[in-house]
C-alpha positions as CSV (number, residue, x, y, z in Angstrom):
1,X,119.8,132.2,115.7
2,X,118.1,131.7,119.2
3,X,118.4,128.2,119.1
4,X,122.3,128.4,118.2
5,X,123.2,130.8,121.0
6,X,121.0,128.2,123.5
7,X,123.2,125.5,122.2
8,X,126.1,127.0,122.4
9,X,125.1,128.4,126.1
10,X,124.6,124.8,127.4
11,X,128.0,123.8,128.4
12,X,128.3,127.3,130.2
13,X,124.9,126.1,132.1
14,X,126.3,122.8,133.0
15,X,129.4,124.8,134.8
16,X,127.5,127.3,136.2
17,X,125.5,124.4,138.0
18,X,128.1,122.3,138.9
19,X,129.9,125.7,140.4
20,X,126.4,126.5,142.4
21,X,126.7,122.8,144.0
22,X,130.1,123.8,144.8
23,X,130.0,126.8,146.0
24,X,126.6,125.3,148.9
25,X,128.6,122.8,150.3
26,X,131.5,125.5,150.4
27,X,129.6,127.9,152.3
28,X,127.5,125.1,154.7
29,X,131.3,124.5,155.5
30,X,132.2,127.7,155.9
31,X,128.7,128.3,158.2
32,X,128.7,125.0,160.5
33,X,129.6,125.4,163.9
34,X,132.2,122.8,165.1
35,X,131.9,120.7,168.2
36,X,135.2,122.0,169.4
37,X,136.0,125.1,169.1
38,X,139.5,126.4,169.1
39,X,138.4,130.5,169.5
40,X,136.0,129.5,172.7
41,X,137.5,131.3,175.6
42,X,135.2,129.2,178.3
43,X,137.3,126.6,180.3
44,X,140.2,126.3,182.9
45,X,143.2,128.4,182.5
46,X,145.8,127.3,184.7
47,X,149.0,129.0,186.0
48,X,151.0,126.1,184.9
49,X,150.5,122.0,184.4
50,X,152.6,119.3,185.6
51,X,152.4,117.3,182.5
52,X,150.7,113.8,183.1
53,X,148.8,112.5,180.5
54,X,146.3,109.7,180.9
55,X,143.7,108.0,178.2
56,X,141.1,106.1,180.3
57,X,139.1,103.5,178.5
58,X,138.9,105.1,175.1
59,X,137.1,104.5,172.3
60,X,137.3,106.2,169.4
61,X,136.4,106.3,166.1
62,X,137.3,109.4,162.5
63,X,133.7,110.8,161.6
64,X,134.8,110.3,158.0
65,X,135.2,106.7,158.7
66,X,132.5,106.0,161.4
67,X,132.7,101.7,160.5
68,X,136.7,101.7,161.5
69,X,137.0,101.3,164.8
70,X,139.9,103.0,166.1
71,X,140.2,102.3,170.1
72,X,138.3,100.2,171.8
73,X,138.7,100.7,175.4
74,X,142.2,101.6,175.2
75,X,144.0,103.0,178.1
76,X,147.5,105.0,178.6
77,X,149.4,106.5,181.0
78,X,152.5,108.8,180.8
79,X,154.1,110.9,183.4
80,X,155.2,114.3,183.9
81,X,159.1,113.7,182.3
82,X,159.0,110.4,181.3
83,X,160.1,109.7,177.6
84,X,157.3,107.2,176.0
85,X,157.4,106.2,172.2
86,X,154.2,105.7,169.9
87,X,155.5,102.2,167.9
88,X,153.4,100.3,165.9
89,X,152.5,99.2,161.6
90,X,150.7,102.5,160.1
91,X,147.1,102.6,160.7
92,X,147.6,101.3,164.7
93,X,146.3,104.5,166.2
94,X,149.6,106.2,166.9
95,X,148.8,109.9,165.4
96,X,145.4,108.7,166.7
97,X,146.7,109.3,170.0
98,X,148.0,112.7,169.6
99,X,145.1,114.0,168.0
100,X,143.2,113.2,171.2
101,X,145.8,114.7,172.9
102,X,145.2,118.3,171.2
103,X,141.9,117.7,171.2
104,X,141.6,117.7,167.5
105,X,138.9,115.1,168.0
106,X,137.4,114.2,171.3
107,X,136.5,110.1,172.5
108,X,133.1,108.9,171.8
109,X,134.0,107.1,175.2
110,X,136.5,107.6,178.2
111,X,137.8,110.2,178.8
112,X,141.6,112.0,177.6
113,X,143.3,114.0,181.2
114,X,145.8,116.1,181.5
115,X,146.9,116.5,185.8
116,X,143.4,114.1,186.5
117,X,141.4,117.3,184.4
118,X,139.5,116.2,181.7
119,X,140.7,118.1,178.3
120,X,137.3,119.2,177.5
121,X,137.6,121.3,180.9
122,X,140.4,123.4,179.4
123,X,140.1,126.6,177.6
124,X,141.5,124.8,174.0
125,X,143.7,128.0,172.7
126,X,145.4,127.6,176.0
127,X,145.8,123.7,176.4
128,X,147.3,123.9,172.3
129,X,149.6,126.5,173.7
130,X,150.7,123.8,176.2
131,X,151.8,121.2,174.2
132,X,154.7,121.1,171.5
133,X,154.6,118.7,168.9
134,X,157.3,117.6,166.7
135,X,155.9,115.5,163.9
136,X,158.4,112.3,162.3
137,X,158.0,114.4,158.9
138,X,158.1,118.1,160.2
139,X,156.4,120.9,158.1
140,X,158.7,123.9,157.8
141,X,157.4,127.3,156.5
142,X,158.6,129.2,153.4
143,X,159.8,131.7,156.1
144,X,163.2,132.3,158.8
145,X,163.7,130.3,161.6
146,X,162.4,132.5,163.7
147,X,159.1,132.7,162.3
148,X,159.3,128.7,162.1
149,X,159.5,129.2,166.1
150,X,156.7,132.0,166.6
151,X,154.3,129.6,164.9
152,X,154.9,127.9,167.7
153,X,154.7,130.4,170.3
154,X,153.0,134.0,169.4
155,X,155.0,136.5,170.5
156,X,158.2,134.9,172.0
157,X,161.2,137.1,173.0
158,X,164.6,136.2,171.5
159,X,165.6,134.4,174.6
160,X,162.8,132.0,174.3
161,X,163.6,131.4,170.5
162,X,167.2,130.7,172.4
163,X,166.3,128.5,174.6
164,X,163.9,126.2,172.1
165,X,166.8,126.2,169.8
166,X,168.7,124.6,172.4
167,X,166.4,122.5,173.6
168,X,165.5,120.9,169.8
169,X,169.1,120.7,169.5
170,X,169.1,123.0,166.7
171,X,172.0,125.4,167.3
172,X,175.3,123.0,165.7
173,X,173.3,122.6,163.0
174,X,171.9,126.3,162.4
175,X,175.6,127.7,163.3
176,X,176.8,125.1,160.2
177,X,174.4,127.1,157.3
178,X,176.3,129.3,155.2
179,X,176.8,132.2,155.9
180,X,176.4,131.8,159.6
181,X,179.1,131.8,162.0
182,X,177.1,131.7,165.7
183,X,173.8,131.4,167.0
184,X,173.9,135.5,167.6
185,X,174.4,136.3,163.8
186,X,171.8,134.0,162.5
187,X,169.0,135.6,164.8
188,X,170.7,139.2,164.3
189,X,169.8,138.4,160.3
190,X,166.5,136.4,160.8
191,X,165.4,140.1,162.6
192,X,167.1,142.2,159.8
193,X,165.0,140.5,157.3
């Protein structure tokens, strides 16, 4: 009878190992401190920026793929209001760029500036808080409008959520859903619900 139950027991054994690997690499994860932090509160903090973003002689390459060599040496430069546009085949570097830009990932080499301050000088919550992104394929939330727009922006007031309405060049089309006849009575339901 002891045997049977042990037999019977070894495909539970093989789980419960497998889940134990699982469960380290889980929790060294979990544990690991990352090189950049987005909850450190050391750095500059800055009434306001101008806006010009420079890349000087990056290079670059993903930790998961440390033999792909992303930039080598590359250089850009875009000023405060100017319109630039990221083209090139997939794989080129283009989200490359922006992720430097955030600072998801810093440069083995050069350096990424924002106003002539290196991004590693700023306080990262803050820089993030900065910069808007609109991605080619944007990710909207299972939620309003509005709370599409405070992921953006924590705490914005309704005249903010306004403004950045206008300024995507939303408001024809949000004044076109059902049900909707202005601006006003969308946002008057998004804060009713």
């Amino acid at each position: 009878m002891f045997s049977r139950s042990l037999g019977q027991a070894s495909p539970c054994l093989t789980a419960f190992a497998a889940g134990q690997a699982a469960a380290f690499k889980m929790f060294e994860t979990i544990n690991r401190k990352p090189e950049i932090d987005a909850y450190d509160q050391k750095g500059k903090v800055l009434d306001d920026i101008r806006g010009d973003i420079e890349l000087k002689d990056v290079y670059f390459r993903y930790p998961a793929r440390p033999n792909e060599e992303i930039f080598s040496g590359f250089s850009l430069c875009i000023s405060s209001g100017t319109t630039a546009a990221l083209v090139g085949q997939s794989g080129s570097g283009k989200s490359t760029v922006i992720s430097l830009i955030e600072r998801f990932y810093d440069p083995l080499h050069g350096e990424v500036l924002i106003d002539n301050i290196n991004l590693k000088e700023f306080q990262l919550k803050w820089i993030r808080e900065k910069i808007g992104l609109v991605s080619q394929e944007p990710v909207l939330f299972t939620s309003s409008i509005k709370d599409n727009i405070l992921y953006g922006k924590d705490g914005a007031s309704m005249d903010e959520i306004k403004v950045a309405i206008e300024l995507a060049n939303a408001a024809k089309f949000i004044d076109k859903l059902p049900q909707v006849s202005s601006l006003l009575n969308l946002l008057f339901c998004l804060l009713c619900f």
